[in-house]
Residue, then its C-alpha position, 0 to 999 in steps of 0.5 A: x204174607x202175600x197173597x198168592x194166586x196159583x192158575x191152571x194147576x191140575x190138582x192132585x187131591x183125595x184121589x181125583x185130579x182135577x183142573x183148578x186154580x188156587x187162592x192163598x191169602x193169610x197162609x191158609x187156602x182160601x178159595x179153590x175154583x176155576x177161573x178165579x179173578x183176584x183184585x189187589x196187590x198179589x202174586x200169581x204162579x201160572x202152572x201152566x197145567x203143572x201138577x200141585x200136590x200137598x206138600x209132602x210129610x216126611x215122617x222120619x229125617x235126622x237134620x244132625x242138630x244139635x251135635x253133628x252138625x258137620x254133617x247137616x243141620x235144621x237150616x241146610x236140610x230143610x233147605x234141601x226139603x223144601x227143594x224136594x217139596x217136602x213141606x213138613x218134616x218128623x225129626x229124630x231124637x238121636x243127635x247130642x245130647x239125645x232129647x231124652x227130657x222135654x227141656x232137651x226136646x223144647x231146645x230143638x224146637x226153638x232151634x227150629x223156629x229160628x232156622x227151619x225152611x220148612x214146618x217142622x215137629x221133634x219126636x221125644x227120645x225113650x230110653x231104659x231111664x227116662x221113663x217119667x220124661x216120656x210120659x210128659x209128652x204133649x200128644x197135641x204138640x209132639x209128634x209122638x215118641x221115638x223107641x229104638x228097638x235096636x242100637x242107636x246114638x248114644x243111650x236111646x237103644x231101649x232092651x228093657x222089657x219092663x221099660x218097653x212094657x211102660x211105654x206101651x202100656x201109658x203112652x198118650x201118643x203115637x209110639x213110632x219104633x225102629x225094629x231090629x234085634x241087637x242080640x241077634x245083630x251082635x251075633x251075626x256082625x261078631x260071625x263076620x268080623x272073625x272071618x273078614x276083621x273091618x273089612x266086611x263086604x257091604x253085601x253082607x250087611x243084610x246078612x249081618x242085621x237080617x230078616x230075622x232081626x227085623x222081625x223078631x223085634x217088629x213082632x215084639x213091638x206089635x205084640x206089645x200095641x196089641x196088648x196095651x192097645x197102644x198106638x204104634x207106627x213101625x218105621x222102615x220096613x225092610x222084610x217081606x217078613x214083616x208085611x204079614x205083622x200089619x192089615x190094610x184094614x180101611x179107614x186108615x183112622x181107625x187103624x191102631x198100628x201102622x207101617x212106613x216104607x222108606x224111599x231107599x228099600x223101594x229103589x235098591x236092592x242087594x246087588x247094588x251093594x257092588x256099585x254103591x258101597x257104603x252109600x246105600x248102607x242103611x240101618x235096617x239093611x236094603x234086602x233082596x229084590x224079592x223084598x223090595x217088590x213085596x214092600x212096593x206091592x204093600x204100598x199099593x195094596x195099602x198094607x203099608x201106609x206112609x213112604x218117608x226117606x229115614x234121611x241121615x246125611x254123613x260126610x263122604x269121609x265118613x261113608x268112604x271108611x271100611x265096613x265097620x267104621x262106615x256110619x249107616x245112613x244117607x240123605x234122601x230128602x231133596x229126591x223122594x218125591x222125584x224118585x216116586x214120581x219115576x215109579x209113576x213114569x214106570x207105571x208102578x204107581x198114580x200121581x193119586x197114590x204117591x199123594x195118598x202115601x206122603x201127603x194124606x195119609x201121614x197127615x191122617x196116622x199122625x193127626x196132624x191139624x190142617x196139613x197134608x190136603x188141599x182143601x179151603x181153610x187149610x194150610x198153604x202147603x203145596x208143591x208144583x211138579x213138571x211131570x215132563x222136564x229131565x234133570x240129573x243129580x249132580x253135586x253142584x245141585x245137591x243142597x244137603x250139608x253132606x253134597x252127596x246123594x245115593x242118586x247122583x248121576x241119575x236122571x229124573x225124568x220130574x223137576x220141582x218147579x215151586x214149593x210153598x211152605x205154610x203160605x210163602x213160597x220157599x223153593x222157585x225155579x231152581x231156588x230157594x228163598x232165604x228167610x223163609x220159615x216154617x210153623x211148628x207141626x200141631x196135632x189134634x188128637x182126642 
């Protein structure tokens, strides 16, 4: 690895910004100070007075391998990850065959090592039979574990109470769940087939998986943690509903059940249901405005803990079929921390919190070892922002497998200039390096 010597960055840190450069040497941040002098053979990026921020940890992306890579895979969406800046990323369970046993899970993970941009961790997939798999999950090497409460690929929906009490109650790690109520999906989805057969209007997605889905298994879920003391994270929050399930008791390490919010319920609403389509349609559903000014303000107000992106890129062909053929989903990856940072161009929220929210405190919920922080000793995971540089999402710039965003013809007023992955720099000036690969995610949980 060489050594790398970053100058006259404003560091973007636990808070504080502050004016610095950074020595990289061995992957690890070396030395943190002003004016550092270095001799020898080494690399230096002058900031110029850019913003370096850890590297972003996207806790929830389906990369579509193995199974579906038509529509992406490990390499082509951390390539569009690094180019975002994330850094690091929690990948789901649900691709073909579901890792539904450790043998499965370890085929991913060498996957991974051989193709992965960035660094990278797999969750091991539950299901109502695979109970004895779940529990041989090694808390200090897996991010944790994957429970649908709500329909999934394949054989991964888990409606069994007596499963679902197991879980709870003998997990060793962290219990990350997707919270929507299939009876109650199945019941509204069968109300609008009879009156609109597959030609649902997508407006009517958030009718059909609704608030009361979300919250009748949200509730459920923490009920469960509650009683079993277990450690729960609920994904993609998408109901104001929801909030009142969750605290924003301090410090966030001692908090047992945590929440995430996705990019995509703090940026669309329901009347964008009538220009994007099938485009914007996610599972759980983007709800009303009133619902995405409640989730940004529990960002804030620390309510809910982590932003990611639930990045899951289909074809177009796919996308363009009616109400229900369309798949549910997107990809989001490449432009989350851009889209953050134009919440930071409205006022809405600080450099300091948009890396509390996807740097620090990701790092901090999921225990995640050295990562997530610019501190001496930790690994290099950085990324480089022009806070002041216009581009526009357009095709022939979009790196995910799919060529598509939710965010095409938008104009970001922030552009990634550099993002370093365990100590290389894997995205530069509008390019990636080939050959880059990141480091399996390791946890130090008691």
């Amino acid at each position: 690895m060489e050594t790398l010597l970053i100058k006259n960055a404003n560091i973007v840190n636990e808070g504080k910004i502050r004016s610095s450069d950074v020595l990289i040497s061995n992957g690890l941040i070396e030395k943190i100070e002003l004016n550092i002098s270095v001799t020898g053979k080494h690399r230096v990026i002058d900031a110029h007075g850019s913003y370096l921020f850890p590297g972003v940890i996207d806790d929830q992306v389906h990369f579509r391998e193995p199974g579906l890579t038509h529509k992406g895979d490990i390499y082509t969406e951390s390539r569009a990850a690094v180019a975002g800046g994330v850094t690091s990323y929690m990948e789901m369970p649900n691709t073909i065959p579901n890792s539904l046993t450790q043998v499965l899970l370890e085929d991913k993970y060498r996957i991974a090592a051989a193709k992965s941009m960035a660094n990278y961790s797999f969750y091991m997939g539950a299901s109502n039979d695979n109970l004895e798999e779940v529990l041989k999950t090694d808390p200090a090497r897996v991010c944790g574990i994957k429970v649908f409460m709500g329909a999934s690929t394949g054989n991964m929906l888990v409606d069994n109470e007596r499963t679902l009490e197991a879980i709870f109650r003998n997990a060793t790690t962290l219990i990350a769940t997707h919270c929507e109520d299939e009876a109650t999906i199945q019941k509204n989805l069968k109300e609008y087939e009879q009156k609109y057969g597959d030609n649902i209007p997508f407006a009517c997605h958030p009718l059909i998986r609704s608030e009361e889905a979300c919250y009748l298994s949200s509730s459920m879920a923490v009920a469960l943690a509650k009683q079993h003391e277990a450690r729960l994270h609920v994904l993609h929050i998408s109901t104001e509903k929801e909030l009142s399930l969750f605290s924003n008791e301090r410090p966030l390490r001692n908090k047992k059940i945590t929440a995430e919010a996705c990019i995509h319920h703090l940026w669309f609403e329901t009347a964008d249901y009538e220009t994007k389509g099938s485009l914007i349609k996610w599972n759980p559903a983007i709800k009303n405005a009133s619902d995405r000014q409640a989730i940004f303000s529990a960002v804030i107000d620390g309510t809910i803990d982590v932003v990611a992106t639930d990045h899951a890129p289909h074809t177009l062909q796919e996308k363009q079929q009616p109400y229900t053929k369309a798949p549910s989903g997107g990809p989001l990856v490449q432009h989350t921390l851009v889209a953050m940072l134009e919440f930071f161009h409205q006022g809405k929220i600080s450099l300091e919190q948009i890396a509390e929210k996807m740097c620090h405190n990701p790092s901090i919920l999921f225990q995640i070892d050295r990562r997530g922080f610019i501190r001496e000793g930790y690994h290099a995971d950085l990324v480089l922002v022009d806070v002041d540089h216009r581009w526009v999402v357009a095709t022939e710039n979009i790196l995910s497998k799919c060529g598509w965003s939710p965010f095409t013809g938008h104009t970001f007023r922030s552009r990634i200039t550099h993002t370093i992955v365990s100590g290389e720099v894997a995205y530069a000036d509008g390019q990636c390096k080939e050959g880059t690969r990141g480091m399996r995610l390791e946890f130090r949980r008691m």
